[in-house]
C-alpha positions in Angstrom: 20.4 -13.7 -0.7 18.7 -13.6 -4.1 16.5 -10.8 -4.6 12.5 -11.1 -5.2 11.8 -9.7 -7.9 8.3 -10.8 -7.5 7.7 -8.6 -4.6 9.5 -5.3 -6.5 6.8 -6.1 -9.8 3.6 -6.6 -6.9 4.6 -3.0 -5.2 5.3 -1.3 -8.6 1.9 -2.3 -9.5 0.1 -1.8 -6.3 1.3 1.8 -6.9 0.4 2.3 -10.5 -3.2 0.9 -9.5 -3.4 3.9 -7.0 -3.8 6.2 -10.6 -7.4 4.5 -11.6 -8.4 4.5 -7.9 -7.9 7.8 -7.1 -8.8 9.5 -10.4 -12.0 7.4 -9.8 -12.5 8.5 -6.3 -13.6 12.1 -7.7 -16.6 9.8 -9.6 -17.6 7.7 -6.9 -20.9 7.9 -4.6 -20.7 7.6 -0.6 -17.1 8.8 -0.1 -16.5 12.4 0.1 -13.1 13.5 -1.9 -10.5 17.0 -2.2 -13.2 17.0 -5.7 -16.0 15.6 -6.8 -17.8 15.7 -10.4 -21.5 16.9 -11.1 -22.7 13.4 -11.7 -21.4 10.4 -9.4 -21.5 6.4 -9.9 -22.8 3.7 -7.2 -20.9 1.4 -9.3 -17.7 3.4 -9.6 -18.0 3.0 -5.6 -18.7 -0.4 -5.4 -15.5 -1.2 -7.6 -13.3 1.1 -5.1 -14.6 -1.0 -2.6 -13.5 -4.4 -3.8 -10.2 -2.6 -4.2 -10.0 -1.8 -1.1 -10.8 -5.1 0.4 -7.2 -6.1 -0.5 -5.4 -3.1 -2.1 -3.5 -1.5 1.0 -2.9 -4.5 2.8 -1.1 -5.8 0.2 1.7 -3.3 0.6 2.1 -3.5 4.1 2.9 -7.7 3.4 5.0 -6.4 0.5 6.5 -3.9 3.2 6.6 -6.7 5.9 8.6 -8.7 3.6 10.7 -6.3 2.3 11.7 -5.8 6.2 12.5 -9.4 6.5 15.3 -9.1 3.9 16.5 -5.6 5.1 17.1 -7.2 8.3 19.6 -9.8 6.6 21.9 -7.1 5.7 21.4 -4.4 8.2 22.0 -3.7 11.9 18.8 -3.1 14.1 20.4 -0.1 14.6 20.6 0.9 10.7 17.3 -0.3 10.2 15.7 2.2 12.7 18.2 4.9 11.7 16.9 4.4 7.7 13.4 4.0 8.6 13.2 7.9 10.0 15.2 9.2 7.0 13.4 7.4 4.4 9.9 7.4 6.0 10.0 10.5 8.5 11.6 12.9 6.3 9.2 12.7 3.5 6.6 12.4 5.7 7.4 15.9 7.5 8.1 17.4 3.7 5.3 16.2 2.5 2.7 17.6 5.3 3.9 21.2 4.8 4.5 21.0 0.9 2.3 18.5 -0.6 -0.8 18.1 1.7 -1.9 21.9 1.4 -2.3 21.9 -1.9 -4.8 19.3 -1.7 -6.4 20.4 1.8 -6.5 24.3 -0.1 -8.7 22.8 -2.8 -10.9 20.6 -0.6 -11.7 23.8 1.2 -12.7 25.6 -2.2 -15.0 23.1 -3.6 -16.4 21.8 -0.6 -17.1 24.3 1.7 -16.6 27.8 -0.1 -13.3 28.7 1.0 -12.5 32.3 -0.8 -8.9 33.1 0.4 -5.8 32.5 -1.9 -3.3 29.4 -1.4 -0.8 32.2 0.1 -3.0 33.3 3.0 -4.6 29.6 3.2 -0.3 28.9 4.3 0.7 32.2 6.3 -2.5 32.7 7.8 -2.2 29.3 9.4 -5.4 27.8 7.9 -4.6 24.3 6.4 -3.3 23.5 10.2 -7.0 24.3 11.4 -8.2 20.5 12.9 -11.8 20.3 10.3 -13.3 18.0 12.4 -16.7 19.1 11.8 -16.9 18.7 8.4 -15.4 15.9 8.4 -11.9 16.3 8.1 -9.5 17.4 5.5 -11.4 17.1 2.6 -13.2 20.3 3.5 -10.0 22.4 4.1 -7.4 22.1 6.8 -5.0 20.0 8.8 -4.8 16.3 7.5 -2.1 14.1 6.4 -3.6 12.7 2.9 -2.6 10.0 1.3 0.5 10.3 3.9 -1.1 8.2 6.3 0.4 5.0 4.6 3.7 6.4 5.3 2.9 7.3 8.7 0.9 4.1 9.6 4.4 2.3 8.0 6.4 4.4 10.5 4.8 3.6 13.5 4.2 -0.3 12.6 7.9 -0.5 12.2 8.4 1.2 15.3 5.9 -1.0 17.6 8.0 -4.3 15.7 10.7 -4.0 15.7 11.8 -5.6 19.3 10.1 -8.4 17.9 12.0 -8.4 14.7 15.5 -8.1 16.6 14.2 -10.8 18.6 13.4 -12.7 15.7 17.4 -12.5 14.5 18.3 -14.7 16.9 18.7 -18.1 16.7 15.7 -18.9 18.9 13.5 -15.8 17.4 14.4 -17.2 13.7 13.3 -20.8 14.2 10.3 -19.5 15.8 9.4 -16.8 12.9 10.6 -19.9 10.3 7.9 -22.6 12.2 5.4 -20.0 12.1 5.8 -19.2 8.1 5.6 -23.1 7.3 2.4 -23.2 9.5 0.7 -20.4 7.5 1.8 -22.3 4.3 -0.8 -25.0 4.9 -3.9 -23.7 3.5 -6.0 -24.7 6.9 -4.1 -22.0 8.7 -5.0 -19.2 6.7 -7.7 -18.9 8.6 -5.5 -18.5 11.7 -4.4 -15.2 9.5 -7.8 -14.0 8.7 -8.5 -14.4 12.7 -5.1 -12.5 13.8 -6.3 -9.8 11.1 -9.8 -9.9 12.9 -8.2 -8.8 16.2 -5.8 -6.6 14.8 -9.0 -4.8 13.4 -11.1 -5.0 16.1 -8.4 -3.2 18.5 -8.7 0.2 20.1 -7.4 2.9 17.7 -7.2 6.2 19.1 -5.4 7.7 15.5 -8.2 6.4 13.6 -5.6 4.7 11.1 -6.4 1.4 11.4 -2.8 0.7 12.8 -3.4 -2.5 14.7 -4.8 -3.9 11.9 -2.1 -3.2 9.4 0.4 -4.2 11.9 -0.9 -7.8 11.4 -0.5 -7.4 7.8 3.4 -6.1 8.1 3.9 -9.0 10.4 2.8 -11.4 8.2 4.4 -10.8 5.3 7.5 -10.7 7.8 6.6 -14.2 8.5 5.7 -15.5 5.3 8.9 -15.1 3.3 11.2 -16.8 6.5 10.5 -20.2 4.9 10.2 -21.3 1.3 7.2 -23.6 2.0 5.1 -20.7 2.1 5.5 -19.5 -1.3 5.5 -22.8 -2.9 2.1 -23.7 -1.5 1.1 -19.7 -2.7 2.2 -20.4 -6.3 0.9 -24.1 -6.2 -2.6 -22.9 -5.3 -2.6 -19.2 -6.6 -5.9 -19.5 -8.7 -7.7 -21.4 -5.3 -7.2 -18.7 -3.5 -7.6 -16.0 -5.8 -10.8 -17.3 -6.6 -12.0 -17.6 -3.0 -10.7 -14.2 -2.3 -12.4 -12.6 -5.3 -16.0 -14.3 -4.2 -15.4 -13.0 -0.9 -14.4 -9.7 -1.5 -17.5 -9.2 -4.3 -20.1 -10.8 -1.3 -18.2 -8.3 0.9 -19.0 -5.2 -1.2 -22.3 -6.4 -1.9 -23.5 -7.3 2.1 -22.4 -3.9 3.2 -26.5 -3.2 3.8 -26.5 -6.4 5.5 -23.7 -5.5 8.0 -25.0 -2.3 8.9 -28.5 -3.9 9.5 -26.6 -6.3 12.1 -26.3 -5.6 16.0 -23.0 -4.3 16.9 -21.2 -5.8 18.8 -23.5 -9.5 17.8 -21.8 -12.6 16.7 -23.4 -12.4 13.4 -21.4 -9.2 12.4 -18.4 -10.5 13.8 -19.0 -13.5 11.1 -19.3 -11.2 8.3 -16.3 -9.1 9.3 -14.2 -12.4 9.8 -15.2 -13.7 6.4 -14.4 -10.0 5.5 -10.5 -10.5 7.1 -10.5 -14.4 5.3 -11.1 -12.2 2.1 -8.2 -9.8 2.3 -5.8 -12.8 3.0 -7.0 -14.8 0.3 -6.6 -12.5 -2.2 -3.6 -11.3 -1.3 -1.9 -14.7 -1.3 -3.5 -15.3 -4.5 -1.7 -12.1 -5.7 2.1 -13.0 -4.2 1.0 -17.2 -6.0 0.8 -15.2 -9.4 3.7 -12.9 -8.6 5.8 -15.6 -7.8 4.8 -17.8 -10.7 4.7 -15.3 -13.4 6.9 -11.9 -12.2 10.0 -13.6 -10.5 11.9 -11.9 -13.4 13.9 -8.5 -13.6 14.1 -6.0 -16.2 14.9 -2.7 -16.9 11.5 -1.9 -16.6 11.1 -3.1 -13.4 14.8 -1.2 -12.3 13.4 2.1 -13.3 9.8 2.1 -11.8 11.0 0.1 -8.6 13.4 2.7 -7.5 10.5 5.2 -8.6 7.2 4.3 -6.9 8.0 5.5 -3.4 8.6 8.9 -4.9 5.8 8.2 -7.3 3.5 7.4 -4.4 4.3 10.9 -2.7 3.2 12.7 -5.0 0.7 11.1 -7.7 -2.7 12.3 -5.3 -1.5 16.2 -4.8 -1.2 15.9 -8.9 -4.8 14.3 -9.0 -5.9 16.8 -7.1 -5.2 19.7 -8.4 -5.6 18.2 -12.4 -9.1 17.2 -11.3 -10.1 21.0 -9.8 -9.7 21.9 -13.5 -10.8 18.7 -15.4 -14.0 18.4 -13.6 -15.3 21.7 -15.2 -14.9 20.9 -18.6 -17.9 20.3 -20.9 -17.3 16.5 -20.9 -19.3 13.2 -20.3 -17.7 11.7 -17.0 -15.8 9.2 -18.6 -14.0 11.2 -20.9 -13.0 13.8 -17.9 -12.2 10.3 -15.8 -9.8 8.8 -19.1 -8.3 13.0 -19.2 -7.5 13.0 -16.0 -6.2 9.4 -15.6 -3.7 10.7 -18.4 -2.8 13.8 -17.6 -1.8 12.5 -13.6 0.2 9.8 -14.9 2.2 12.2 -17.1 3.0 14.8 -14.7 3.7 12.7 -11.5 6.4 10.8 -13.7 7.6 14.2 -15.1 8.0 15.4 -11.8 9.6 12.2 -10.6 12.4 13.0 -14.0 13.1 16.0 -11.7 12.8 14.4 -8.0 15.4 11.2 -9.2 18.2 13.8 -10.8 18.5 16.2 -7.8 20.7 15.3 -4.7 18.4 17.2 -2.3 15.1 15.9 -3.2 16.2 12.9 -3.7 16.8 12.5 0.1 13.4 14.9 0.7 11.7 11.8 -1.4 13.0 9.2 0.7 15.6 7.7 -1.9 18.9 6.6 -1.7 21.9 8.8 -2.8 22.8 7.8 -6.6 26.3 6.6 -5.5 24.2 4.3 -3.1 21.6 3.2 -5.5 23.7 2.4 -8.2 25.6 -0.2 -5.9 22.5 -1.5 -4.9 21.5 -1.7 -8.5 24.5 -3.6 -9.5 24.5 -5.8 -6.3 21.3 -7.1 -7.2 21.5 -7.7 -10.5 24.8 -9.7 -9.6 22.8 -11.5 -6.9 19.7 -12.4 -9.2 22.7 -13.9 -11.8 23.9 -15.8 -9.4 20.2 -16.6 -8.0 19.2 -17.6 -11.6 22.2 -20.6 -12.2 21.1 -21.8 -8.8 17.7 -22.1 -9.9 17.9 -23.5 -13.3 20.6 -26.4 -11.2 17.6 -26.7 -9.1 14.8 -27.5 -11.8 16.9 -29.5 -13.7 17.3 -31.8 -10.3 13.7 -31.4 -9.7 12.7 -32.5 -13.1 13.8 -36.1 -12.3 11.6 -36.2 -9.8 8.0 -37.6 -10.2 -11.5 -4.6 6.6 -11.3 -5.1 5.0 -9.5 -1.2 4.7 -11.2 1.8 4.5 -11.8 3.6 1.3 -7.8 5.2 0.9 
């Protein structure tokens, strides 16, 4: 199966974008955060907010996808078996290693928590539920930025019976008459709907899980059938342009929304055009991915293999850069640019170390280097291979005339 490189490039860059968004989350009004500065910005916050409109979901249809391939080359059984090593195990490291340091300094600079990082770990502290304050920006238990890795865990989980089912010859004719139904641009709104339900869901965890499910499921869906993809790239800048109208009115309504009855049918509207937003966008986004980043490079080898690790750990790096950065006698800006810098250089110097050592890689959730060179090679003889079969193929053709919360 020829790789998608355009899926690789969309991830890599939904996690380089996480750097701006959450260096600018210690700027932005309305959103508490581990650290804020002395003078915040309405319109740092409303920019956040468009991100978030589409930002999140976007990797769970990357992940979704991503799944639909896996499946091709993997048991059920070594699917669930790599799912817990590559998504539990960091996600257990991570909670005791990288969340306190965060949780340590939201308790310093938001509610006045004198005792050192040592006693904050022995004495038991950063596992203290915060749900007074409101949660683990003030100090104690929370997951972070981890919640996208648990969120992934579960969703997997809670799919995959459908997923086996849909490796059968019944399940995958199915999944494949689904995905060529979503490629007509009249059922995208049967998307936005299903994301409206999945939002509007009981969620006990308070994750948003339902709702991401749908995402994951869809970009399972979407990548079963060529048709799909074609129609994405065909009208990429229709959609895009829908999707970034929506997602500004979105940002701009929220008064509007919170003025509204709830439950009412008039909110319900808002939040469905809300949903039609996030799906519009993001097929905008896999239209230009597909038309303009279907191409590998080694580039695109290095930071693919590196953005799960890079993921892990860019916001504990944030965090602690910004306790410092956010004292200096600077405009806003200039701290914002310094710490944008200075996050991007150590997360990727601390990746240098992550990639080269046997145990972390594993604690990071990466292959073993034996493994991932194979993979390496194997795809780059697939995409070869991939690549004469689509240059025989256009030379044929040629003759023929919530929205998320803030994360």
């Amino acid at each position: 199966m020829e790789r998608k490189h355009y899926i690789d490039w969309l991830r890599v860059l939904a996690v380089l974008l996480l750097f701006p968004f959450h260096t600018l989350r210690v700027f932005n009004a309305g959103d508490p955060f581990y650290v804020k500065a002395d003078h915040l910005s309405m319109a740092v916050s409303a920019l956040l907010g468009f991100i978030s409109v589409w930002h999140m979901p976007l990797l769970f249809v990357l992940a979704g996808a991503s799944t639909y391939f896996a499946l091709h080359k993997r048991s059920t059984r070594q699917y669930l078996g790599e799912r817990f090593l590559r998504l539990g195990v960091p996600l257990v490291f991570g909670f005791f290693v990288l969340i306190p340091p965060q949780t340590w300094i939201g308790g310093r600079f938001n509610s006045g928590y004198s005792g050192s990082y040592w006693h904050y770990l022995t004495s038991g502290d950063f596992l203290v539920y915060n749900v007074k304050d409101g949660g683990d920006y003030y100090g104690g238990f929370g997951i972070g930025h981890l919640w996208f890795i648990l969120v992934l865990l579960i969703v997997a989980l809670l799919v995959l019976p459908l997923f086996a089912w849909g490796r059968s010859a019944r399940g995958a004719a199915f999944v494949k008459g689904f995905s060529r139904r979503l490629s007509h641009p009249a059922m995208w709104l049967l998307a936005a709907f299903l994301l409206f339900v999945g939002e509007a869901l009981p969620d006990p965890s308070g994750l948003q899980t339902f709702y991401y499910l749908v995402f994951f499921v869809l970009g399972f869906a979407i990548v079963a059938d060529d048709r799909f993809m074609r129609t994405a790239e065909r009208l990429r800048w229709h959609a895009l342009g829908g999707g970034l109208a929506l997602s500004v009115w979105w940002v701009l309504s929220g008064s509007l929304r919170d003025g509204l009855p709830d439950p009412s049918v008039e909110r319900a509207a808002l939040v469905f055009l809300g949903m039609l937003a996030s799906w519009l966008m993001i097929v905008g986004l896999l239209g230009l991915g597909k038309r303009y980043l279907d191409r590998t490079s080694p580039v695109l080898a290095y930071l693919s293999e590196g953005s799960y690790p890079v993921y892990i750990l860019h916001q504990t790096v944030i965090v602690v850069a910004a306790f410092s950065i956010v004292g200096l006698a600077a405009a806003e800006p200039l701290q914002w640019l310094t710490l944008l810098v200075v996050s991007v250089a150590c997360t990727f110097a601390l990746y240098e170390v992550v990639r080269r050592v046997a145990v972390t890689r594993f604690l990071f959730g990466m292959r073993p280097k034996r493994k991932a060179a194979r993979a390496t090679a194997e795809g780059a003889a697939a995409s070869a291979a991939g690549g004469d079969a689509a240059l025989a193929g256009r030379a044929v053709d040629g003759g023929v005339g919530t929205p998320a919360q803030m994360h």
